[in-house]
C-alpha atoms as one frame of an Amber mdcrd trajectory, in Angstrom:
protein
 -62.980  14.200  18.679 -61.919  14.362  14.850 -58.494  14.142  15.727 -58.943
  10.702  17.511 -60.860   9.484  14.693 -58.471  10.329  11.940 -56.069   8.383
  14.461 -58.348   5.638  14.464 -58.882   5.327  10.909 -54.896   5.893  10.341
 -54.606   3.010  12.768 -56.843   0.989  11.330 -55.374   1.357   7.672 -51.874
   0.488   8.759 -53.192  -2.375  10.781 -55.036  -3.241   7.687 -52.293  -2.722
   5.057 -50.858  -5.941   4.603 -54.503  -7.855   4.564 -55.710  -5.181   2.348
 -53.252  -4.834   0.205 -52.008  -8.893  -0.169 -55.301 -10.986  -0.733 -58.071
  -8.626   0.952 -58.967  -6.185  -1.733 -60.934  -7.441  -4.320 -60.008  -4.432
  -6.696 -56.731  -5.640  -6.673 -55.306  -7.326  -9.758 -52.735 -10.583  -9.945
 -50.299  -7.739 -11.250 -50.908  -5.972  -7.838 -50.111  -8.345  -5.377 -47.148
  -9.534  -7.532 -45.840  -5.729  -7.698 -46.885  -5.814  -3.827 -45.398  -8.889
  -2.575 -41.960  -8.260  -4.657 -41.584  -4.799  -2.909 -42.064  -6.519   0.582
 -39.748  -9.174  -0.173 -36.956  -5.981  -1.895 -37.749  -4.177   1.774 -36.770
  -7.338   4.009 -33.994  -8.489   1.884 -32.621  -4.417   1.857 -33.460  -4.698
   5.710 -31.059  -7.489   6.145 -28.624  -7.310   3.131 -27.442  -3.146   3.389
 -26.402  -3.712   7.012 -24.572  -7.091   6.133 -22.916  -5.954   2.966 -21.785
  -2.566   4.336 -19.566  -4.528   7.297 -18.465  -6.551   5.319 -16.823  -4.462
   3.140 -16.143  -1.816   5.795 -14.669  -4.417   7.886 -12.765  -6.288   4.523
 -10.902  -2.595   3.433 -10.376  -1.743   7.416  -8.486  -5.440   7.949  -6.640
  -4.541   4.399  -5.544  -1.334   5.039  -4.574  -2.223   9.066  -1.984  -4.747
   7.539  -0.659  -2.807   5.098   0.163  -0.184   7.782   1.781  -2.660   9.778
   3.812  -3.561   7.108   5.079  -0.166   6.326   5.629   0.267   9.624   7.909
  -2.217  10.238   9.757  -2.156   6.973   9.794   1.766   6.860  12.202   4.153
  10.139  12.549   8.184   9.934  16.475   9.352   9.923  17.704  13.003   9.888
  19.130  14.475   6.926  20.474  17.695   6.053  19.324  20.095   3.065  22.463
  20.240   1.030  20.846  22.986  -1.713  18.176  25.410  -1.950  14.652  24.363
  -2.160  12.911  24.381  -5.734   9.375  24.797  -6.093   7.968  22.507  -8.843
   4.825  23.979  -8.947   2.389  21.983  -7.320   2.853  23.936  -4.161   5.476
  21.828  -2.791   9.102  22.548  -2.288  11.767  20.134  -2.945  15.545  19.829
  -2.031  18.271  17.155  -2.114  19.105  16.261   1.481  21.934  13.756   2.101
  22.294  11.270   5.545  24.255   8.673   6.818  22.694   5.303   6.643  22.610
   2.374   9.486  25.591   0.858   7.589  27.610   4.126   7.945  27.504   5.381
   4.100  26.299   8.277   2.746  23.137   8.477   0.894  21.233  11.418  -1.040
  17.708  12.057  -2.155  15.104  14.241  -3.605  12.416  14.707  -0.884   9.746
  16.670  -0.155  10.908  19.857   2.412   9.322  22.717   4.499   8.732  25.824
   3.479  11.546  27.596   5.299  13.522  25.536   5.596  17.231  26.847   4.841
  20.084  25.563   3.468  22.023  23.292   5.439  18.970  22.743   7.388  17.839
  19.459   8.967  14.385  17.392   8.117  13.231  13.967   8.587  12.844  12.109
   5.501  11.301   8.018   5.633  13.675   5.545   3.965  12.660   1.523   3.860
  15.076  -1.101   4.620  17.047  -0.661   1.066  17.650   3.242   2.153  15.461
   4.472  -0.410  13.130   7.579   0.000   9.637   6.730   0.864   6.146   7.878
   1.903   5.187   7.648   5.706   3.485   4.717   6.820  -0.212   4.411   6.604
  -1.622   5.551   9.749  -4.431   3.927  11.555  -6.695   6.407  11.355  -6.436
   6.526   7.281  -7.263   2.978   7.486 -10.285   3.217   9.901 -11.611   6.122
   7.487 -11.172   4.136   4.454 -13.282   1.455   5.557 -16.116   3.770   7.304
 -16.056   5.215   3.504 -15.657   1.723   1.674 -19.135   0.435   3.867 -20.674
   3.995   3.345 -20.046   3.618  -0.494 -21.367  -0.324  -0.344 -24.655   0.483
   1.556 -25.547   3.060  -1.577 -24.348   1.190  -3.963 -27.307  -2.058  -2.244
 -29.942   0.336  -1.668 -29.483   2.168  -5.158 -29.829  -1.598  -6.929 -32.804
  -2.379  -4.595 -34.342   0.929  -6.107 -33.860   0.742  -9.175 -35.217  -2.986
  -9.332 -38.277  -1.585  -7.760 -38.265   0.799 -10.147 -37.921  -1.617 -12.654
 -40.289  -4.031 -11.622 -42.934  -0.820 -11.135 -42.400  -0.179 -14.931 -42.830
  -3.602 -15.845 -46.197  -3.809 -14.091 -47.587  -0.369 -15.209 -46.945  -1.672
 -18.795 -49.066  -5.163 -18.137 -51.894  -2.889 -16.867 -51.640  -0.331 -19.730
 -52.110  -3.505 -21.930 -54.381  -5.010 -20.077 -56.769  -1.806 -19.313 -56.441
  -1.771 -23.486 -57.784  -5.390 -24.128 -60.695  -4.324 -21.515 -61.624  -1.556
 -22.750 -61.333  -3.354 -26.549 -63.668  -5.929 -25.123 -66.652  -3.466 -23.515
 -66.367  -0.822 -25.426 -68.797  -2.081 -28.422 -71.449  -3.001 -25.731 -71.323
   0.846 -23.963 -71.244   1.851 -27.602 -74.250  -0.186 -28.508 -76.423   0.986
 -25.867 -75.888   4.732 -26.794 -78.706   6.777 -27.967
């Protein structure tokens, strides 16, 4: 029997919330339902804003990233070359030899690029070269560019709700300080009557 009551009043005080809270509570100050009304307006605009500003983005550095690994795909082809010296380790974990291939065109070429552990001299590895025959990077892969918009939206929706928060926050402070002042000027006002009608 308790329990359903508490469930009743509960009910009852979120059914009342809004009416209580917005014009029905004559404790209630004009600072309240300002402070009130400000964080209902920061919860519906947060409600509809995070979602839209987090596709957005996400969708924005997806579509960026998509076209740039088009691009490198089609300007960028993997040829064999052979290791023509032994590997040196610079340090950084990562071995490095000077391979040398034979271009579309039928010349020679030779480059520093990044080799396999183990591999041995005279060995073969696949090295990217662009259009000019120059070393590059591999082309961005599709799934780097689905990730980096998942984490550009991720990154937007934090950055909305941490700017809603802190302009609740903000607002909060604001409010407490018009009440501090105002509780002050009360009390200023009654305080030589109560003081008047002690013994």
């Amino acid at each position: 029997m308790e329990r359903e009551q508490r469930r009743d009043a509960h009910g009852l005080g979120i059914r009342a919330y809004m009416r209580l809270s917005a014009c029905g509570n004559p404790l209630l100050r004009r600072s309240d339902r300002i402070q009130f009304w400000v964080s209902v307006l920061l919860m519906a605009l947060l409600a509809i804003g995070l979602p839209a500003a987090s596709l957005s983005a996400g969708w924005a550095v997806y579509g960026s990233q998509t076209h740039t690994a088009r691009v490198q795909a089609a300007q960028r082809h993997q040829v064999t070359a052979r290791l023509t010296g032994e590997p040196t380790d610079m340090g950084t974990g990562k071995q490095f030899g000077r391979v040398r291939w034979t271009a579309e065109d039928g010349t020679e070429r030779t480059a520093v690029t990044h080799v396999e552990r183990g591999t041995p001299r005279g060995g073969y590895v696949k090295v990217w070269v662009d259009r000019h025959g120059g070393v590059v990077e591999a082309p961005l892969r599709p799934a780097v560019a689905q990730a980096t918009g998942w984490i550009a939206g991720t990154v937007t929706a934090g950055a909305v709700a941490l700017v809603a928060l802190n302009v609740h926050r903000s607002i909060g402070r604001a409010m407490d300080r018009r009440r501090r002042a105002q509780w002050g000027a009360e009390w200023d006002r009654m305080e030589p009557r109560w003081s008047r009608g002690l013994p």
